[in-house]
One Martini backbone bead per residue (centre of mass of N, CA, C, O) as a GRO file, in nm:
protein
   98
    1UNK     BB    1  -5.534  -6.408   3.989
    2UNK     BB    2  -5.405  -6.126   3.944
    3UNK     BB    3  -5.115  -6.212   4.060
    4UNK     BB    4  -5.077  -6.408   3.832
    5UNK     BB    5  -5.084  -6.218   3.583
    6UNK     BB    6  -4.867  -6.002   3.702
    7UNK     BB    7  -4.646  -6.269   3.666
    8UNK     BB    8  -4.693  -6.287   3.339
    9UNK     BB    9  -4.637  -5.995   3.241
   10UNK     BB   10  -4.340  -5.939   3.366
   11UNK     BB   11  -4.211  -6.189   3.209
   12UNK     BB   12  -4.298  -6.080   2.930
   13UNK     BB   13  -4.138  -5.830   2.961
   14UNK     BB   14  -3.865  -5.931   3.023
   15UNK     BB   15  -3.800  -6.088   2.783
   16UNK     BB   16  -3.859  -5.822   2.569
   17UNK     BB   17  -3.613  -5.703   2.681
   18UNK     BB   18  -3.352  -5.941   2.611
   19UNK     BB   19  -3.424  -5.910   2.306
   20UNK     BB   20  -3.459  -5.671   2.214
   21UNK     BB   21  -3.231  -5.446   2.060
   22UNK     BB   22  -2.879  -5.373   2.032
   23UNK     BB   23  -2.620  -5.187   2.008
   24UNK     BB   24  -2.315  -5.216   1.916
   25UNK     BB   25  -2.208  -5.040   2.178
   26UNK     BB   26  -2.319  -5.282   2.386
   27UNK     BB   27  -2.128  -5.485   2.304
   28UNK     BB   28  -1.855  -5.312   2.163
   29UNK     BB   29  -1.564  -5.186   2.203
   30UNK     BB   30  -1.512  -5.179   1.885
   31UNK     BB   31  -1.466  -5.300   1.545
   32UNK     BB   32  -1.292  -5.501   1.571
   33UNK     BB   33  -1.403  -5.691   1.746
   34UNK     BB   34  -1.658  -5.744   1.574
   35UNK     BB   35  -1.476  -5.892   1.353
   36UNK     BB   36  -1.380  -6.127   1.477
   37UNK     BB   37  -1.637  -6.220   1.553
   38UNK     BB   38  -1.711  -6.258   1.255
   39UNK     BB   39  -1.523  -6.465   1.158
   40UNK     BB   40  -1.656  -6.666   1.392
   41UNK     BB   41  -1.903  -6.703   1.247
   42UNK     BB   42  -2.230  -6.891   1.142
   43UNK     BB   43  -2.225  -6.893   0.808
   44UNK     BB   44  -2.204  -7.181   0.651
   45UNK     BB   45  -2.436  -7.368   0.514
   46UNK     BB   46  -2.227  -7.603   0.454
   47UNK     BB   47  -2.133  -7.661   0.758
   48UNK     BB   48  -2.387  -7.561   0.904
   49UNK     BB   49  -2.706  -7.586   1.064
   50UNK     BB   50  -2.960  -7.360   1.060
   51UNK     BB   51  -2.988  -7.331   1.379
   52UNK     BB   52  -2.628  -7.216   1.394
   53UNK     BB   53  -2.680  -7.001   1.254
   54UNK     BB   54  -2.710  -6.688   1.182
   55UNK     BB   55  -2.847  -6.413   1.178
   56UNK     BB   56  -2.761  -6.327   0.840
   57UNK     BB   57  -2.548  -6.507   0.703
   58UNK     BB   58  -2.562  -6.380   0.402
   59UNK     BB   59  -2.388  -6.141   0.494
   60UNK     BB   60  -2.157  -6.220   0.642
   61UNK     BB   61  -2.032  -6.426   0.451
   62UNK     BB   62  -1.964  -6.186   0.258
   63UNK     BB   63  -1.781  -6.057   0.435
   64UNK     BB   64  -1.568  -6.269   0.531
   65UNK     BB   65  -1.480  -6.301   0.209
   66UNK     BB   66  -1.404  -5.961   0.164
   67UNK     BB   67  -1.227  -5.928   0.416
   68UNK     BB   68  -1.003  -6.213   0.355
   69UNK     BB   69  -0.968  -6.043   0.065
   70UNK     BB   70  -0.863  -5.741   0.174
   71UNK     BB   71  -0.877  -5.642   0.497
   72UNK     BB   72  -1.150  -5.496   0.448
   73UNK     BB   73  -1.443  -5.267   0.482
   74UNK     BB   74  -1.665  -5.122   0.411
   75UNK     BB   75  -1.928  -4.855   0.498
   76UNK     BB   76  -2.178  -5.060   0.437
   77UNK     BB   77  -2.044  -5.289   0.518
   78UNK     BB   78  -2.019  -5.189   0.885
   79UNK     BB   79  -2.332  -5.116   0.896
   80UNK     BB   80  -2.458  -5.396   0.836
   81UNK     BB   81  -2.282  -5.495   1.104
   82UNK     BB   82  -2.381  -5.302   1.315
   83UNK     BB   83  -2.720  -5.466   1.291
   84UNK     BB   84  -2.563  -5.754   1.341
   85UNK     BB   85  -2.435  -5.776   1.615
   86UNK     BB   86  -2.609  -5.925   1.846
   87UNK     BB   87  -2.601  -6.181   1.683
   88UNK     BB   88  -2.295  -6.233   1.671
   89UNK     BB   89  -2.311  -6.251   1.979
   90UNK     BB   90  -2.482  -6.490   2.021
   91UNK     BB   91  -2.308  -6.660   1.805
   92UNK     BB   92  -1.997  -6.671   1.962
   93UNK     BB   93  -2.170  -6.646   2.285
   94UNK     BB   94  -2.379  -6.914   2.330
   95UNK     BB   95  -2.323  -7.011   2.607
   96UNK     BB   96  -2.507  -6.765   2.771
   97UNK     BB   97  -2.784  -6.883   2.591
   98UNK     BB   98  -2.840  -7.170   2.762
   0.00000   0.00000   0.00000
């Protein structure tokens, strides 16, 4: 039974290892990438359904039309840009977490 609870433990605590969150530069290697994958992210609640939008939809969403419209983001919104860099990863690279 000790066998079975500590391979149990061990699996606990790997999966809580792999959610994480990781800094945005063990994911994207310059802001440019991140940003490319930010204008590719599903922020727009009118487009897709909530389980596809990405976490932080509401920020990311108001970036991209901010982006789109000036050509670059303020050092404000790149930070706030930069703590949700794993979520935009994880969502614009669906494919590796199914």
């Amino acid at each position: 039974m000790t066998e079975l609870l500590e391979r149990v433990i061990l699996n606990i605590s790997n999966e809580r290892e792999e959610t994480k969150m990781k800094k945005w530069n063990e994911t994207y290697n310059n802001e440019e990438a991140l940003i490319k994958d930010m204008l590719k992210a599903k922020a727009d609640e009118r487009k897709y359904r909530y389980g596809l939008l990405v976490k932080g939809y509401t920020y990311i969403h108001s970036f991209q039309n901010y982006y789109k419209k000036n050509g670059k983001l303020t050092p404000k919104q790149m930070t706030q840009l930069k703590r949700l860099a794993y979520e935009i990863y994880k969502n614009t690279h669906w494919d590796m977490y199914r």
